[in-house]
N, C-alpha and C positions, 0 to 999 in steps of 0.2 A: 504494500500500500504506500503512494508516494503522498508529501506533502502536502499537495491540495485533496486527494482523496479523503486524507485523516481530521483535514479541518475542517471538512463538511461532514463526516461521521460523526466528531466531537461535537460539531453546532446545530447538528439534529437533535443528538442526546440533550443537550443544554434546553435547545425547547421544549423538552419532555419533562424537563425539569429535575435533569441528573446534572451536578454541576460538580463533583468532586471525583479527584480517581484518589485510589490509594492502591499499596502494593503489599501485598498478602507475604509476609514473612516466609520463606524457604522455599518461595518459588522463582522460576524465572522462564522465560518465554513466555508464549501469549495466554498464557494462563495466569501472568500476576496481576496485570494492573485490572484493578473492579473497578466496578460504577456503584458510587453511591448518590442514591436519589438525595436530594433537597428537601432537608426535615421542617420545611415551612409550611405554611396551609396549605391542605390539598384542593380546597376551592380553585377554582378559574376564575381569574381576575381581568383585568381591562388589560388587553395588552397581547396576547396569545391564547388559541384554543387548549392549551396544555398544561399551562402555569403562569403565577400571578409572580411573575417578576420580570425585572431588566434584563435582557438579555443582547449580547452583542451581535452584530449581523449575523446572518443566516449564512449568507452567501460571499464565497471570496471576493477578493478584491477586484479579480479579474470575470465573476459571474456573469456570464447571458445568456441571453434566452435560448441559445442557440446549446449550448452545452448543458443548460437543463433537462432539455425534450431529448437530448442525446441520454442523459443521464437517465430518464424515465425508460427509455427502450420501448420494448416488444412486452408493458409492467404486468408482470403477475402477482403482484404484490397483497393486491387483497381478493374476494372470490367478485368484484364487479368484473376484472379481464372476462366472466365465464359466458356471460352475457350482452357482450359489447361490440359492435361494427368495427370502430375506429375509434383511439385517444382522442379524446377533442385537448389543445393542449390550450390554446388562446389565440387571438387573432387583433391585429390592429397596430398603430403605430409604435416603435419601442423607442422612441423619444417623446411620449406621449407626456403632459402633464396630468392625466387625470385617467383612474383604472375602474370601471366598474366589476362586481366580484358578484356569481351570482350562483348558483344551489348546485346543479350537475348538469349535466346534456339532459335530452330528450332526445324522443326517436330520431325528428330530424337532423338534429346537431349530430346524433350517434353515425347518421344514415354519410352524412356530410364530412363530420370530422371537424366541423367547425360551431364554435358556440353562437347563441344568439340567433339560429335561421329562421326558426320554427312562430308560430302565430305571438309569442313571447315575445323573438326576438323581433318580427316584424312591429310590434309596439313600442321595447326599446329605440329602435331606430326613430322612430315619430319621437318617442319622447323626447331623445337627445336633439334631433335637430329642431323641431317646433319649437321646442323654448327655447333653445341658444337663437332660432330667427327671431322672434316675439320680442328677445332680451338684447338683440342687436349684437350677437355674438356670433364670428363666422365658422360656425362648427357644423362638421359631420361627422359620421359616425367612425367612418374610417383614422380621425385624429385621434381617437381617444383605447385605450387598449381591454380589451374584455377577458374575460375568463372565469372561473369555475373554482369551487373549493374542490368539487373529484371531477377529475376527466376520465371516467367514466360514466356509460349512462344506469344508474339504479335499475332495475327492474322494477315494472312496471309504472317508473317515476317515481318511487318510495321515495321519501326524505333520507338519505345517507345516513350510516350508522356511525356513533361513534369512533372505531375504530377504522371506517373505511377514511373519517375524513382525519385522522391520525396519519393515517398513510399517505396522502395522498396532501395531506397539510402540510409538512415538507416541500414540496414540491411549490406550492402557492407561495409559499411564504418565501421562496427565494427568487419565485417571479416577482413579487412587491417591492422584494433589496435588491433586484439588479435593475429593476424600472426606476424604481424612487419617484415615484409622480410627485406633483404636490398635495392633491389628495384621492381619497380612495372614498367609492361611490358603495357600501353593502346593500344590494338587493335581498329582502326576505330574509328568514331568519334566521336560515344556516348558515349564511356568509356573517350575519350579526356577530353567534355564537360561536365562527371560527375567527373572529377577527376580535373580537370584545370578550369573548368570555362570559357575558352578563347573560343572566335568568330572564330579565323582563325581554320580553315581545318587541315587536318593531314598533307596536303601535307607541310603546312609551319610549323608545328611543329616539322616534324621528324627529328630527327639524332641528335638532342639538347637533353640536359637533363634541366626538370622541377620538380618541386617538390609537392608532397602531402602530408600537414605537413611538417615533417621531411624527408619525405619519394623519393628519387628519381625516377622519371619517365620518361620512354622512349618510345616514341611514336613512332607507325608505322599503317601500312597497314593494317584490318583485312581481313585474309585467304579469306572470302569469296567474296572479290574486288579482289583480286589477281587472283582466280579461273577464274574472268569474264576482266582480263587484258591480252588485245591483246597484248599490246609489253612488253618487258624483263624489261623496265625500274623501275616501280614499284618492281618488285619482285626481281631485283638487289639493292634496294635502302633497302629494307626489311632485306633485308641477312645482308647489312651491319650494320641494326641497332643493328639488332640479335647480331652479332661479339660484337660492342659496349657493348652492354649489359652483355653477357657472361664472357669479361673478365672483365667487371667492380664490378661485382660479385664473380667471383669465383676465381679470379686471388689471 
């Protein structure tokens, strides 16, 4: 294992919330050095889906997107590979400022390999560019970078299990530190819960700004709740986060 292989091994484990090694007296080779987990609350705190502390980058110095999706492969990592077309990995510009983060594929995305295509994504699209037009802002969708807490698609669209987005949260989370946007958009609750860590619902987090890392997040609706909301009120409460968000970016 070279260098950089073992600094992203150790910077996985650290977001899991193991942060010490020690060496087991009267061994040696790869059997001495342990991982001992961090005897601090096991709660999930603001800041990561794993652990409620600081932690230093994810991803090396020399991280991109390009050596990620290389680093994911052919992933059998959790049992979504058993069920899947194609990794959806992310799509959109990687000098992007601004990253929406949204639940898993669906069929289409699965079928595609691309996130965002599906009746979901075709209202994403409306959404980012009608109000960056409405707000005098020259955006499309193509500026801005999308993707998924699992690139994989759930079965039957489940919500993701814990551990798939364990696995699979690695991966996200060294897309957001080699992007570095200025801020980051959670769609719906699983992006909420892998990005924040917090209990409460979207409904009580929206319109506030929280942080990932360093990193600001603004929490709203995802498209495909919207699609299945009978009254206006969610999809008014959306726009305005949208507003929020765009000028807080691009202004």
């Amino acid at each position: 294992m070279n260098r950089e292989e073992l600094g992203r091994v150790l910077a996985y484990y650290r977001d899991l919330g193991i942060t010490e090694l020690y060496i087991r007296p009267g061994l040696s080779g790869p059997g001495q050095a342990m991982l001992a987990e961090e005897p601090l609350s096991k709660e999930p705190q603001e800041g990561s889906l794993f652990a409620g502390m600081e932690l230093p980058g994810l991803a090396a110095g020399d991280d991109t997107l390009e050596k990620i999706r290389a680093d994911i492969g052919d992933c059998t990592r959790c049992r979504l590979h058993q069920g899947r077309t194609n990794i959806v990995f992310g799509v959109g510009n990687p000098q992007t400022k601004l990253v929406f983060v949204g639940e898993g594929p669906g069929e289409e995305e699965d079928l595609q390999g691309l996130p965002f295509v599906g009746r979901a994504g075709q209202l994403l699209t409306a959404m980012i560019e009608n109000t960056a037009k409405k707000e005098g802002i020259p955006l499309k969708r193509e500026d801005v970078y999308i993707c998924n807490v699992v690139k994989c698609r759930p079965p039957q669209n489940r919500a993701p299990q814990p551990d798939e987005m364990e696995i699979c949260g690695q991966f996200l989370f060294r897309q957001l530190a080699a992007l570095r946007p200025k801020a980051i958009c959670a769609l719906g609750g699983t992006a909420t819960k892998a990005l924040l860590g917090k209990k409460e619902g979207v409904t009580r987090l929206r319109g506030s700004w929280h942080k990932w890392r360093d990193m600001p997040v603004m929490v709203t609706y995802h498209p495909s709740f919207l699609l299945r909301a009978y009254n206006v009120v969610p999809k008014r409460e959306a726009w305005e986060d949208l507003k929020k968000l765009f000028h807080f970016v691009y202004d």
